[in-house]
N, C-alpha and C positions, 0 to 999 in steps of 0.2 A: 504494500500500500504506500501510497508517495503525496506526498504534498505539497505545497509554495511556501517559501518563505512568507511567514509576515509581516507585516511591513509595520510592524510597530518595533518589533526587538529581531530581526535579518537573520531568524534561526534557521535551521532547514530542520525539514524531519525526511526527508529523503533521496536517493542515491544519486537521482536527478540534478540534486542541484549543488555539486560537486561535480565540474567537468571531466569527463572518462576520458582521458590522452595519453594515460601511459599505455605505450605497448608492452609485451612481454621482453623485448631486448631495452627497455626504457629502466622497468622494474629491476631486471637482474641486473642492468648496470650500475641502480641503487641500493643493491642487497652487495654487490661486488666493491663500489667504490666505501659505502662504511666498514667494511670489513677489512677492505684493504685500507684504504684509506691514512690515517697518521699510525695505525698499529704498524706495519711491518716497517715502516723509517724509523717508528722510536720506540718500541717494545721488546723488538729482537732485541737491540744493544743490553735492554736492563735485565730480559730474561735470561741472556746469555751469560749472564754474572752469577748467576742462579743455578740455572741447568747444565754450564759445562758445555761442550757438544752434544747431551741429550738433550737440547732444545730439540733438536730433529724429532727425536722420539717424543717431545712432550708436543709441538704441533701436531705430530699426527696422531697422538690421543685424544687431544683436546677436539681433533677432527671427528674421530671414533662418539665419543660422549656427546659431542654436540648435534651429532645428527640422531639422537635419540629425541634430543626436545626439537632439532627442527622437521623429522616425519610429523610431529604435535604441532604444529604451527602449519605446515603445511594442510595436514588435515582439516583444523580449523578456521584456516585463513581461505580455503576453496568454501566452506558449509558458511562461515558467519565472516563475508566479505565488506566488514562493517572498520572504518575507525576508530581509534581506542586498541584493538589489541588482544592483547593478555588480560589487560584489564576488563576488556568485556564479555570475555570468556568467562573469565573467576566470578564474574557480577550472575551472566546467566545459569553457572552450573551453584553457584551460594548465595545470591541473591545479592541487590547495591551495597544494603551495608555493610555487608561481611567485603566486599569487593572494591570498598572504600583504600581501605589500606595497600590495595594490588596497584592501583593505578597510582596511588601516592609515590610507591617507588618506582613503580614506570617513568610516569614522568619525571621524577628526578633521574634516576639512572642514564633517560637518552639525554637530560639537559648537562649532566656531567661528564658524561661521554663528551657532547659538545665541545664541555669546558678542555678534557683532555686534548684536543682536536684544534683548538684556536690556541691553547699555551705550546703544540709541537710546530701549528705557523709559528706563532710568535718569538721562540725559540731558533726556527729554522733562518726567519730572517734579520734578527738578531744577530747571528752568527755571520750570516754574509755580510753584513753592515759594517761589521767587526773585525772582520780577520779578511773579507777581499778589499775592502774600501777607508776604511779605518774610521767608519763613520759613528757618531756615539750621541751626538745631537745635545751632547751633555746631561747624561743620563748613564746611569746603572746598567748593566746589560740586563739585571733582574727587572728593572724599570722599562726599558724596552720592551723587551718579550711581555710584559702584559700592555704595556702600549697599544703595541700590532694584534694580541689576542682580541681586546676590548675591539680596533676598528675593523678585524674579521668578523667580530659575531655582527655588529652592528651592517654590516654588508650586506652579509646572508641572512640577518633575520628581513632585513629586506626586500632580498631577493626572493623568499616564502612570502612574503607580505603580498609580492606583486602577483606570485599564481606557479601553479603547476609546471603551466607549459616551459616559460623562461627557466625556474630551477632545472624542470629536467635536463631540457637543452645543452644546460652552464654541467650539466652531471656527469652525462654523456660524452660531452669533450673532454671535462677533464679526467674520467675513468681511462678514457681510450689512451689519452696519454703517459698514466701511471703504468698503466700495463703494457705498452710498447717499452718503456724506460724499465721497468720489473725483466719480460724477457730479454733485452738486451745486454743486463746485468748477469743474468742466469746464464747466459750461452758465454760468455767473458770468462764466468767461471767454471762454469765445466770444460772450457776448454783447458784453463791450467789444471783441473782436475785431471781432466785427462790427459796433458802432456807431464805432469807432474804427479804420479797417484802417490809416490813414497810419502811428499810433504802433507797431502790429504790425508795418508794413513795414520801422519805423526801427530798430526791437530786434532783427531781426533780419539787420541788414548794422554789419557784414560777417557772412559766414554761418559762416566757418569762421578765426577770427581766428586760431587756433592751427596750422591744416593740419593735415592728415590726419593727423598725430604727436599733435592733442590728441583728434579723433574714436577714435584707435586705444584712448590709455589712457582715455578715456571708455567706452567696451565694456566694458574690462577691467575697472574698475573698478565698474562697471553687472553684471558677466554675471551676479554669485548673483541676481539680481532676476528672471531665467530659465533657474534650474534646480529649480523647483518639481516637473518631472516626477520626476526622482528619488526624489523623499518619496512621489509619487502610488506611483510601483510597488512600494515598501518596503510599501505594506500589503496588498500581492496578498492574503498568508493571511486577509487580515478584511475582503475585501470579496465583496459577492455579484456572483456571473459574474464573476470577475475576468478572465476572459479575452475578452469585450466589454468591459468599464465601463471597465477600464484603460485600454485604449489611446482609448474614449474620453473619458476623464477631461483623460489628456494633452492634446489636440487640442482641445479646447475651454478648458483656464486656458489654454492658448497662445495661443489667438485673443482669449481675454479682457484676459493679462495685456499684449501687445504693443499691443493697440490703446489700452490706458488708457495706457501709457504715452510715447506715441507726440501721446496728447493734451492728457499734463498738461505735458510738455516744450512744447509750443505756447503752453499757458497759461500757463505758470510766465516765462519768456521773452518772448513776447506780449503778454500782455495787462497788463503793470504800469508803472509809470513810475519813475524812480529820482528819489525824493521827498529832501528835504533831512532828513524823520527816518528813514527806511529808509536812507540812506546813513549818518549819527552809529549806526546801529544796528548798521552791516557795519563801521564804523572800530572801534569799540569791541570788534568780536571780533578779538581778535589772535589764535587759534591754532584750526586744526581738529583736533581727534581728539588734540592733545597735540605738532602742528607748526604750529611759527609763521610766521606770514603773514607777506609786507611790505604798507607801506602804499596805501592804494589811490590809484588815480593822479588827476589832477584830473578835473571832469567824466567821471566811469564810465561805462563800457556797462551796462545789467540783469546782463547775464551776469557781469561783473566782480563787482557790491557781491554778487548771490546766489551766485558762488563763495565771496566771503569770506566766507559768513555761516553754509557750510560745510552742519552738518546742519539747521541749523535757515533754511535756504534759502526750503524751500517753503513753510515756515509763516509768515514773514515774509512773503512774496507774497504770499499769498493774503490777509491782513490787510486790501489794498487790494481786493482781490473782494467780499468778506464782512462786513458786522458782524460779531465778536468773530472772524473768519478764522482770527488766531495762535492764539487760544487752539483755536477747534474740531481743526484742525490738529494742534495737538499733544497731544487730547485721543485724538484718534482712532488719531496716531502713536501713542499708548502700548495701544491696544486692537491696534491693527495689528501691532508690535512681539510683545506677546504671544500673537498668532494666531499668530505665524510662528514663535514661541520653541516654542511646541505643537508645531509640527511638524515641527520639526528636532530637538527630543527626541525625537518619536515615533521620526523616522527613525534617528537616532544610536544609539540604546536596537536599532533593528532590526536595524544591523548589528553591534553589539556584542555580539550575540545569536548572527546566524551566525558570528560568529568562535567562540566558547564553542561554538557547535554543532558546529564544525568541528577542535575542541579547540586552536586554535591561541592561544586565549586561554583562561586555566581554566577547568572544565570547571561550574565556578557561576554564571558568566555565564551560562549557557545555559539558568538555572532557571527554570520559568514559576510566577507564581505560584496556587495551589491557586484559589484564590479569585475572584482579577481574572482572571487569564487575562494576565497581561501577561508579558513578563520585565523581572522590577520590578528585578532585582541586574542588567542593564543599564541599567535607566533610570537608576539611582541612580548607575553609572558614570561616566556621559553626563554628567548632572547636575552632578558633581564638576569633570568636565573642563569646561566650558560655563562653573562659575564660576571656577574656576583662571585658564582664559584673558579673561575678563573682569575681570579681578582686575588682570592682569599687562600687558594692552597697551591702547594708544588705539585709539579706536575707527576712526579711516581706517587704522591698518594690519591693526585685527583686518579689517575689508574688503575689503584687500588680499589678506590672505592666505587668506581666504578663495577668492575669487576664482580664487588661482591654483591653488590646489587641487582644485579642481574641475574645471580644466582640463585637468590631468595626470588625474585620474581619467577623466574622459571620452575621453581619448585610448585608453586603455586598450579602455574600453567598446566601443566604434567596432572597434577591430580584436579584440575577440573575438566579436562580432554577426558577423564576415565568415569567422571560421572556425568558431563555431555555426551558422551558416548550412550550412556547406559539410560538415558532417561530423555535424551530428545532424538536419538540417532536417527529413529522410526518417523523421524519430521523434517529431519533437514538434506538436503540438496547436497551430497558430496563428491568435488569432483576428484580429490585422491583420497581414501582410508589409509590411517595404519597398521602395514599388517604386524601378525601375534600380539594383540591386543589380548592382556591390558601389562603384558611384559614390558613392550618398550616405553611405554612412561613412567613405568614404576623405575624400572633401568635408570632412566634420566632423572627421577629423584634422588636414587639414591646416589649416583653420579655427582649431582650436583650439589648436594648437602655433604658431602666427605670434600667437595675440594671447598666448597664457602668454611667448613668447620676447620680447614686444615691453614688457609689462611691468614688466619690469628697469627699463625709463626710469624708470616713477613710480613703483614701489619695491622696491628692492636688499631691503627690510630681510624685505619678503615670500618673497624669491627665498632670505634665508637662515632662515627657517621653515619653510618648505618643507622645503630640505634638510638642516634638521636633524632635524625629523620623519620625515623619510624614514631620514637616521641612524641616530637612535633605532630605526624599527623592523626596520631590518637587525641593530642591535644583540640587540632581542627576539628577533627570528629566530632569530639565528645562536644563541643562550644557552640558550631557552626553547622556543620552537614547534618547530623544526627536531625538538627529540628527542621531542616530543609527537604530530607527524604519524609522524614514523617506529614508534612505537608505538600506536598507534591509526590509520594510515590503512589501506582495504580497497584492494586492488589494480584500477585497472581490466577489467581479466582476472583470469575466477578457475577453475582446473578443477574441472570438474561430475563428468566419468570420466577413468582413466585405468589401462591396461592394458600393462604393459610385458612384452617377452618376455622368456627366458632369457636369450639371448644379448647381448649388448650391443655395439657396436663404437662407437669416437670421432667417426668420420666421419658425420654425418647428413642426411639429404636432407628437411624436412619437405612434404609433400602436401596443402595444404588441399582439401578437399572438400565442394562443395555442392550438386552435381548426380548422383546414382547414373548419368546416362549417362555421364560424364563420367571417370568414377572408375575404371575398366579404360587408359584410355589414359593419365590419369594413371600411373600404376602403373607399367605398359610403358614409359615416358619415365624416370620416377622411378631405377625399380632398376637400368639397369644404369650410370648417374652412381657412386649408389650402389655397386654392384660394383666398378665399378673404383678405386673409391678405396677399397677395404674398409671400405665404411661401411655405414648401416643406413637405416632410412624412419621415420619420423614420421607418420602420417596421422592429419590434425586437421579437426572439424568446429564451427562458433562459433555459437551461441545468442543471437542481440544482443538486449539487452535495453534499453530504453526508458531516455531518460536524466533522468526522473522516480523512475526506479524503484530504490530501492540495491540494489546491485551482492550485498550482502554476506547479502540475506534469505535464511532459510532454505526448503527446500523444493523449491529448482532440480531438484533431480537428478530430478525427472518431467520435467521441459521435455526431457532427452536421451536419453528413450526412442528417438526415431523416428531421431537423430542417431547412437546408438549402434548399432542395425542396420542402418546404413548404412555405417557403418566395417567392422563385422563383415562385411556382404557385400563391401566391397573389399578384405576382406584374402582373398579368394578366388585375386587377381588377382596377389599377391607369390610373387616365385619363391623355393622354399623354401633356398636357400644365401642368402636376404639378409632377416635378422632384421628384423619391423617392429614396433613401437608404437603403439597408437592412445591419443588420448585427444578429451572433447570439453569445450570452454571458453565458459565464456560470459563476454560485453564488451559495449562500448556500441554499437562497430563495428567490423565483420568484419575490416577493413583494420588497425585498430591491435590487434587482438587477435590475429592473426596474426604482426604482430610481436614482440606480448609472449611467446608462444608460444616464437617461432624464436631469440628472445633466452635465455627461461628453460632450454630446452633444448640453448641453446648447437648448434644448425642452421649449419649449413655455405652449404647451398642449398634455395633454395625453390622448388619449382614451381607455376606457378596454370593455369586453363586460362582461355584468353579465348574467346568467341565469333565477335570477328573484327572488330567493327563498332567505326568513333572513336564518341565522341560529345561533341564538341569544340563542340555547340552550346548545351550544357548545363554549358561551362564543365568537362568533368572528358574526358580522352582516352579512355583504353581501358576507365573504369567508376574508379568512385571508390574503389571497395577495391584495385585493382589501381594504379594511381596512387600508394595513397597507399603500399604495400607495395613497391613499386621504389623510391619518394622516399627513405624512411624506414628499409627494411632493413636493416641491417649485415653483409650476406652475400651472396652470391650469390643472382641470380634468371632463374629461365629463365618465361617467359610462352609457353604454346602454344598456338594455334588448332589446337584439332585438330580433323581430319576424322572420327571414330569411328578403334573399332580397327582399326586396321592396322600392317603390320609392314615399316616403311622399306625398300626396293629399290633406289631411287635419290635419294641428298639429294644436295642443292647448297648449297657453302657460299659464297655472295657476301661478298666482301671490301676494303677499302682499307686496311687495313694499321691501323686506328683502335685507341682505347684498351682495348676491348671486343673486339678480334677473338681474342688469344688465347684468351680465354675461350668465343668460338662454335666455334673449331676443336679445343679441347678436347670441345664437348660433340656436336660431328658426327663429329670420329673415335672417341670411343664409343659412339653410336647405329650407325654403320658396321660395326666390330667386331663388335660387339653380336648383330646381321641378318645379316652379312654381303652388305652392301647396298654398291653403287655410289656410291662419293663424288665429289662434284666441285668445284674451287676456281675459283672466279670471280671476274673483276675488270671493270671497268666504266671503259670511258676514252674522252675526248673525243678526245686525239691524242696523241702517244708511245706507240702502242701496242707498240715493243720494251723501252721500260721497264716497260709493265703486262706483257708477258709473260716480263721478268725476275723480277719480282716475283712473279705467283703460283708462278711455279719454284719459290720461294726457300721460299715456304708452302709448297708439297708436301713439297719435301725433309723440313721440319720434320714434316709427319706421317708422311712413311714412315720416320723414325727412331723414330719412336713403333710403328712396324707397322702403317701404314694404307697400304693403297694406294689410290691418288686417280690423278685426272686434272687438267687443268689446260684452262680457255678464257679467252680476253678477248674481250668486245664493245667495239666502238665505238661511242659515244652518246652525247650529251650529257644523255639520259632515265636517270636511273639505275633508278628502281623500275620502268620500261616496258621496260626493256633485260633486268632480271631476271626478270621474270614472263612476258617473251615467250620466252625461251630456255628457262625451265620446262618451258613449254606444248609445245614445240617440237621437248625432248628426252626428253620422257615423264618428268618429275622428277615426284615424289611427296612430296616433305618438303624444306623450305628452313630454314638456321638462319643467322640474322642476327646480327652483334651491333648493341648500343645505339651510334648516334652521340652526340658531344660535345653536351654539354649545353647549351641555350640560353639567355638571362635571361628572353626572356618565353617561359611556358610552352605554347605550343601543341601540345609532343608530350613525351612521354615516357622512349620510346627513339629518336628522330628520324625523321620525316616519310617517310624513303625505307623503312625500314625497314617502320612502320605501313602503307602505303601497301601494300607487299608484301604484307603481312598480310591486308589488307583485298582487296586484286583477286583471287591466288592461289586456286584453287579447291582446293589440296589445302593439309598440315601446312605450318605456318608456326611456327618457334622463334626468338623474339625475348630473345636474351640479356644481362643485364649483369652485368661483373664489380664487386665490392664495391673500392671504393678507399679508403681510410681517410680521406685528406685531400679534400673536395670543397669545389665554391664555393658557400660561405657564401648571398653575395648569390642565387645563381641559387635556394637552398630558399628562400630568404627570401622574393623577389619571387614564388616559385610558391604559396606559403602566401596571400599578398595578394590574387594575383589570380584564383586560383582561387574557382571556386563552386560551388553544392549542384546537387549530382543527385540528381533520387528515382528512380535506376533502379540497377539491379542488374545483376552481371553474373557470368558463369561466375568461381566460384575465389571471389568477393564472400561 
């Protein structure tokens, strides 16, 4: 659905009006140039201080790990080719508030990126100022370099200001030029590689002087150099076919940007020798990024003097590759740098955008302008913050913290892709999946929290930016967004109709309904629950709506034509002393809008119907609405396969005494009553069988105090569900009510295996019940949230 701007605050609310100009070679040249970008002229030097010659080995891990969360980007950036991000992702799969704090370090992250990115121009040309022309202007070199930083960003946040097409354009050329300048260097040095391999073989032993503690913080320190895919999918809205080009925009800088870097680490370490003026050139830099070195030891390794020579590493290398090398080098870093300064405003300005669109930031950010088409009062934001933090820190820790930002954001990412997967998959438009879902984003988590956690070694000062940032926007939260969402957010679920009777009672049983065959035995199970506890019915039917689509548009109430005589025919089915209510809702998914439902309405109990069949191969048990409404409820829940209508003669209530049994023999000696049907208690034992037939005693007693009369068997078995389904068959049972077994950590069932199982062989009614407990294990929703996955099937009650 798409809109106009209005013309009072120049928002948009749709894809339209955001000019579509990127092509697919426009995008990968912006996923290519932030990635290349200032990382490989001033990152290589300070990791290579770090990692030794296993920089090699640490870029192409960091290659390895990184296309774990970018297949997750790809996949979401083709399904929700929206603005914002990561950040909208974590909003959709936990809703704004929870997703408040995603996009807080989003945005920060690409605006300090930025900062990294204008301080390696400012740097770069600094240097030339310095040491080709002896120019100083009367100032600090540290004074300079943020000089040039400061009139970079102010550049480029203008050149976003003016619009897509210009930045692209300006992207484009300078990517094509970094990467002619990158292979030119690369074939320089494989050639002395290869007229020279002894001196290769010498530079690079030992391979890892550091151990795997300097490969680790070499990653870490390396990783913004491969998270270019993130800026690829921030421009979903302005590129054409974003749901092809994206994802393969991603897959190709990936394979471009891991392999150049993979070669310049070879070359940069490989192919140079450490000359007696490249060494007076490493002594005389005492400090990287604003921390001071000690001195360097006698006879150095390559890796040693181009550690200390910090960002300007690889331009000094390359000096011995090339006539004028240093200077090309750093000619090209400053084109490089500002490719990447492009496009980390672009992205920064994108998310700063959906947050304004999401009112969690004022509601001016969110302005596009008439003209460009841009949102110019975020780029201008962006901008602000980019030179702020460029102003304020050295450039290896603005790298640092960059770095770890990122990391915690993609953590994030990673597990909201696995419960988007799992709860909207069935609704959205994808043009690449990831395959072995849900491995490789778990992979990417854990990936990504062992090198953020391991980073503290090389810098604490990152570890408290971080969480002061993070501070800070709990502080915004708590102050500002928090009361802005609550007044301006749409409800997941919203009622379309709603028809309540006269009568009203406290007590409520709600019925969801989405099969008319289904909806008579419903009913029949429903009201006399209801009865007995002098309460009322709720019969509710949910309209899902795509999760592209706002929830909040006007005009639904057509979509509840066919949903609405479909209620009305089941209130055919209410016996007339138990007052019902129908209304019909629409949500994203049947499952959680069922909750939202039984919650607004404050439900007692819910009945769904099942069909009968797991489907445990698809990662969800008894259907994915049903699952997620047992998970999630806060009230009672009865699940029943029923056989059509019929009217119970003989149930059987199987039992072990479990946490849930009270509650199945509350709801068999009401169905009993109800009929007046044949009840029976049953217990199931391997040996003691005079304790199992003390025990169901002991249950009878209990229902015939209530006025039930029952009988009582024990089998011998060690088959629990073959022991109950043959004794069924055997005594002419008609209807079995189960309750839910104890909950497990990994979820393979819902109400426990014996139970399902009954459900599933049982040819007649099967009531699979649980009682609502206030306190539950934490961990066990936790891990079923994780490990669960998407089903595209549906199922009765769904």
């Amino acid at each position: 659905m798409s809109s106009s701007p209005t013309e009072d605050d120049g928002r948009i609310e749709s894809n339209a009006d955001f000019a579509r100009e990127l092509t697919l070679l426009d995008v990968t040249f912006l996923g290519v140039g932030a990635m290349v970008g200032g990382s490989v002229f001033v990152l290589t030097g300070l990791a290579a201080g770090e990692a030794g010659p296993a920089l090699i080995l640490a870029f192409a891990l960091n290659g390895v790990i990184t296309i774990f969360t970018a297949m997750t980007y790809a996949e979401l950036g083709s399904a929700i080719p929206e603005p914002g991000g990561g950040y909208l992702w974590v909003r959709t799969a936990l809703g704004r508030s929870q997703a408040f704090l995603s996009g807080w370090m989003s945005w920060f992250a690409h605006a300090v990126a930025g900062s990294l990115y204008v301080l390696t121009f400012g740097s770069f040309v600094t240097l030339i100022l310095t040491a080709y022309f002896d120019l100083t202007l009367g100032l600090s070199q540290t004074q300079l370099q943020k000089v040039f930083a400061v009139l970079a960003t102010a550049g480029f946040t203008y050149l976003n200001y003016r619009g897509t097409k210009e930045a692209s354009f300006a992207e484009n050329v300078v990517t094509g030029i970094q990467l002619v300048v990158i292979v030119i260097v690369i074939a320089a040095g494989f050639r002395v590689v290869v007229s020279d391999p002894e001196v290769t073989v010498d530079n690079l032993e030992p391979f890892a002087p550091n151990g795997a503690g300097g490969i680790f913080i070499a990653m870490g320190l390396t990783f913004i150099a491969f998270e270019g895919y993130e800026i690829i999918v921030q421009s979903g809205r302005e590129v054409v076919e974003p749901r092809k080009n994206v994802p393969k925009a991603v897959f190709y800088s990936m394979l471009v940007v891991v392999t150049l870097y993979v070669l310049i680490g070879i070359v940069m370490l490989g192919a140079i020798t450490v000359t007696p003026e490249l060494e007076a050139t490493a002594e005389a830099t005492d400090s990287i990024g604003g921390t001071v070195l000690p001195e360097l030891p006698a006879d150095p390794e390559v890796w040693q003097v181009v550690g200390h020579l910090g960002e300007f590493g690889l331009a000094q290398a390359v000096g011995q590759l090339l006539p004028y090398g240093t200077l090309i080098i750093l000619l090209t870093g400053i084109l490089s740098a500002l490719a990447a300064l492009n496009a980390t405003t672009f992205s920064s300005a994108r998310v700063g955008y959906a947050l304004g669109r999401d009112h969690v930031f004022p509601e001016a950010v969110a302005r596009i302008h008439p003209e460009n088409h841009t949102p110019h009062v975020s780029v201008v934001m962006s901008g602000a913050l980019i030179a702020v933090m460029a102003v304020s820190l050295p450039i290896a820790q603005v790298a640092a913290a960059t770095d770890l930002m990122f990391l915690l954001l993609f953590l994030q990412v990673n597990y909201s892709m696995i419960k988007i997967r799992r709860e909207h998959g069935a609704e959205l438009s994808y043009g690449y999946l990831t395959p072995w879902f849900p491995y490789v984003p778990i992979a990417g988590i854990v990936s990504k929290l062992f090198l953020a956690v391991y980073f503290f070694n090389y810098s604490p000062l990152a570890w408290a930016i971080a969480i002061g940032w993070i501070a800070t926007g709990a502080l915004v939260y708590a102050t500002y967004s928090r009361g802005r969402i609550r007044e301006t957010e749409v409800p997941e679920t919203r009622t379309l109709v709603e028809e309540r009777a006269l009568r009203q009672r406290p007590y409520q049983v709600l019925v969801p309904i989405s099969d008319p065959a289904n909806a008579e035995r419903l009913v029949d199970l429903a009201a006399p629950i209801a009865r007995r506890n002098d309460g009322e019915l709720l019969l509710t039917t949910v309209v899902t709506m795509p999760v592209q689509t706002p929830i909040e548009r006007d005009g639904d109430e057509e979509l509840a034509s066919e949903e609405r005589r479909m209620l009305a025919d089941a209130m055919q089915y209410v016996p007339e002393d138990v007052p019902a209510h129908r209304t019909v809702t629409i949500g994203r998914t049947a499952g959680r809008s069922i909750v939202d439902v039984a919650r607004r309405y404050n439900s007692e109990t819910i009945v769904l119907g099942w069909r009968g069949r797991r489907k445990r191969i698809t990662g969800v048990v008894l259907g994915s609405t049903i699952d997620y409404v047992v998970e999630n409820a806060p009230m009672d829940v009865v699940v029943a396969k029923t056989a059509g209508p019929v009217e119970p003669r003989s149930i059987l209530l199987p039992t072990d005494g479990g946490p849930h049994a009270t509650f199945a023999e509350s709801i068999a000696g009401t169905l009993a009553a109800a009929h007046d049907a044949r009840l029976t208690v049953l217990t199931v034992a391997a040996d003691d069988l005079d304790e199992a037939a003390a025990f169901v005693r002991e249950r009878r007693d209990v229902l015939e105090r209530d006025g039930v009369d029952c009988e009582t068997a024990v089998v011998p078995s060690e088959d629990v569900s073959d022991a109950i389904v043959t004794y069924a068959e055997d005594h002419e049972i008609d209807t079995i009510v189960t309750g839910a077994a104890r909950a497990g950590i990994v979820p393979r069932t819902v109400f426990g295996d014996i139970a399902e199982s009954v459900g599933e062989r049982f040819d007649g009614e099967v009531l699979m019940v649980k009682k609502y407990r206030l306190v539950r294990s934490a961990a066990v929703r936790w891990v079923h949230k994780w490990f669960a996955t998407q089903s595209d099937e549906t199922d009765d009650g769904e």
